[in-house]
N, C-alpha and C positions, 0 to 999 in steps of 0.2 A: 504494500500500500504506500503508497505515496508519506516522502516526509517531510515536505514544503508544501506554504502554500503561499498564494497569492492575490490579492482583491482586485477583480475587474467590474468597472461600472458598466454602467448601462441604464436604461432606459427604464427599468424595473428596480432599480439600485444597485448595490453592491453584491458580488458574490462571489465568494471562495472555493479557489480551485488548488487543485492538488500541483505542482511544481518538479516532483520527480517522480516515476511511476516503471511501472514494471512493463517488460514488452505486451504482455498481455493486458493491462490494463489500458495502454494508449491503444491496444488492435479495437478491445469490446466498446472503447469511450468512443472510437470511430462510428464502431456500427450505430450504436445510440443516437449521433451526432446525424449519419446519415438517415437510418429510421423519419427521425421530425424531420428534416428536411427534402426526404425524398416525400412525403405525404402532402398533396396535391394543395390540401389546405393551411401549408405552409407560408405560402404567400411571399416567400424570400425575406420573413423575419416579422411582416409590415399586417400580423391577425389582429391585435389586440382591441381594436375599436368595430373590429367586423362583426361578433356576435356569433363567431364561429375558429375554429382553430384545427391545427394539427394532433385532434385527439386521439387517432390512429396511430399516427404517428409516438406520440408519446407512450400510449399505451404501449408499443411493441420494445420503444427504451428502456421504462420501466419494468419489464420483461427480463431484459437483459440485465437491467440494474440488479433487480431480486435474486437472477439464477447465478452472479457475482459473487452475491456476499453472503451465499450459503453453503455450508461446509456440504461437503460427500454425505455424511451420512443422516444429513438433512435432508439431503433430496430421496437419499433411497429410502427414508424409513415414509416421505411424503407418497414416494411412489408405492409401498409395497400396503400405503391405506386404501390409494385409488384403486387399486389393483384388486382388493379385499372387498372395495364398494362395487366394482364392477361384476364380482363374482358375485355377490350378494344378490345384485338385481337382476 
């Protein structure tokens, strides 16, 4: 995980970014980065007053953010519930 950081402004305020980062975290903060910006209602930045947004987008980020910051045997014991519910039903 990253051990710097750094404040960039904007338009929303201030926000903290991480300054060194591991190969894998620059490749997934990519896909995240391109997620919202390939989603149509991206608008090149310019949603915020539209009443509409890159929430596909985000949502697919967020995705990627979550499956990030969860260890191994997080996900396999999340998987072996779904697994357990599908049997069920």
């Amino acid at each position: 995980m990253g051990s710097g950081f750094a404040l960039t402004g904007g338009p929303r305020g201030r926000t903290r970014v991480g300054t060194a980062s591991t190969a894998d975290e620059v490749a997934l903060s990519s896909l995240q980065i391109r997620a919202i910006r390939l989603d149509p209602l991206y608008q090149g930045g310019d949603y915020y007053d539209t009443g509409s947004g890159p929430f596909e987008g985000l949502s697919l980020a967020r995705g990627i953010g979550h499956f990030t910051y969860r260890t191994s045997e997080e996900l396999i014991s999340d998987l072996a519930v779904t697994i357990r519910r599908v049997k069920i039903l």
